[in-house]
C-alpha positions in Angstrom: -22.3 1.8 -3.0 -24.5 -0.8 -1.5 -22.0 -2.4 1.0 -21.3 1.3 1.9 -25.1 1.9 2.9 -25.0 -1.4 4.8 -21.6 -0.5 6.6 -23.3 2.9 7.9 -26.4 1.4 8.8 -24.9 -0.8 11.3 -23.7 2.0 13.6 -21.9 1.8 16.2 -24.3 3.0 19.1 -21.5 4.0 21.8 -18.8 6.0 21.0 -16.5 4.5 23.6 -16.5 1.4 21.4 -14.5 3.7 18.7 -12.5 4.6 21.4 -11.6 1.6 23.0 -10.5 0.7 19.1 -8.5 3.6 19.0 -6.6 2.7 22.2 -6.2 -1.0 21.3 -4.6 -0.3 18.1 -2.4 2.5 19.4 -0.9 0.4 22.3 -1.1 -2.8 20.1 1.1 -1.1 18.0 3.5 1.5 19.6 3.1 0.0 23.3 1.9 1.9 25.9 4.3 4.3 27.0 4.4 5.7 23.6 0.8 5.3 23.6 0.5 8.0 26.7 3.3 9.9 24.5 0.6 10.3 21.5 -2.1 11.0 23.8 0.4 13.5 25.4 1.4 15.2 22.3 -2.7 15.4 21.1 -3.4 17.1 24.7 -0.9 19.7 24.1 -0.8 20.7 20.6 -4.7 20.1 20.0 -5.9 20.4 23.6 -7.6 17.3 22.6 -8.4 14.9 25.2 -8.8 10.8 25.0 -12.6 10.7 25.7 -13.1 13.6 23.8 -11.7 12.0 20.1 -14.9 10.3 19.3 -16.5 13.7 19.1 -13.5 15.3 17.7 -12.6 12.9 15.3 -11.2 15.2 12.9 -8.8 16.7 15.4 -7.3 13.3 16.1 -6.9 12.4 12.5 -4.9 15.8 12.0 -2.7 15.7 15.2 -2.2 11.5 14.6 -1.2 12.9 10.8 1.3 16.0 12.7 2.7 12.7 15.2 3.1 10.6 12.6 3.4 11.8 9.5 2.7 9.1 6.4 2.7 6.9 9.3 -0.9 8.1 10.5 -2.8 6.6 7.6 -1.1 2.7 8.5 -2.7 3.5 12.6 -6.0 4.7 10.6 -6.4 1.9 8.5 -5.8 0.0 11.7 -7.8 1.2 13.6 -11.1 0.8 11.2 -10.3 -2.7 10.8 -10.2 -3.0 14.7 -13.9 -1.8 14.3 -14.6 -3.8 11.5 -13.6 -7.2 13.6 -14.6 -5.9 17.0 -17.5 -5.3 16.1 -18.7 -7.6 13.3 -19.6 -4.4 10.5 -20.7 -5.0 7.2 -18.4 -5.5 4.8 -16.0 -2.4 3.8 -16.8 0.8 1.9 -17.0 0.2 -1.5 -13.8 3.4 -1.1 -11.1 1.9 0.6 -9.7 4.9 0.3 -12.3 6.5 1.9 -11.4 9.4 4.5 -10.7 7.8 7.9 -12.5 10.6 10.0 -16.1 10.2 7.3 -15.4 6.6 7.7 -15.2 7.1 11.8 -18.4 9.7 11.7 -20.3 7.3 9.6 -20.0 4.4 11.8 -21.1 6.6 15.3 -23.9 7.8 13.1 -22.3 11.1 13.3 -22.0 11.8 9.9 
């Protein structure tokens, strides 16, 4: 529970950070033209936006999980490592299991 407290209390003060994770990780992984296919398929079926996923983190986790199916939790897991290196965090939730988007919300303070 402690190394939970000390992840959330080093938050991420800038959303675009997340954001700029998210995008690494996507094109890092599926290359960019699928990238800009994900991003496509979000902006259609969600009307879900890139700058707006920080704020609508929950939206992206459900349309990633509609894109990807099982797939989705791999790019999550991913993508809060990214953080975790990027950006030096403390340790890992003591869960690491823990929902992606509580994980994401907890880290921009939003939670």
């Amino acid at each position: 529970m402690q190394v939970e407290a000390q992840a959330c209390m080093h938050i991420v003060s800038e959303g675009d950070k997340v954001s700029k994770a998210i995008d690494r990780v996507l094109t890092q992984i599926f290359g960019g033209k699928a990238t800009r296919l994900i991003y496509r398929h979000l902006e259609r079926n969600y009307s879900l936006k890139p700058d707006e996923i920080v704020d609508k983190i929950d939206l992206f986790a459900k349309g990633l999980e509609d894109f990807l199916s099982s797939g989705a939790c791999v790019v999550e897991r991913r993508i809060l490592e990214d953080l975790q290196s990027a950006y030096s965090l403390i340790g890992e939730p003591e869960d690491v299991h823990a929902d992606f988007v509580d994980q994401i919300k907890c880290l921009t303070g939003k939670a």
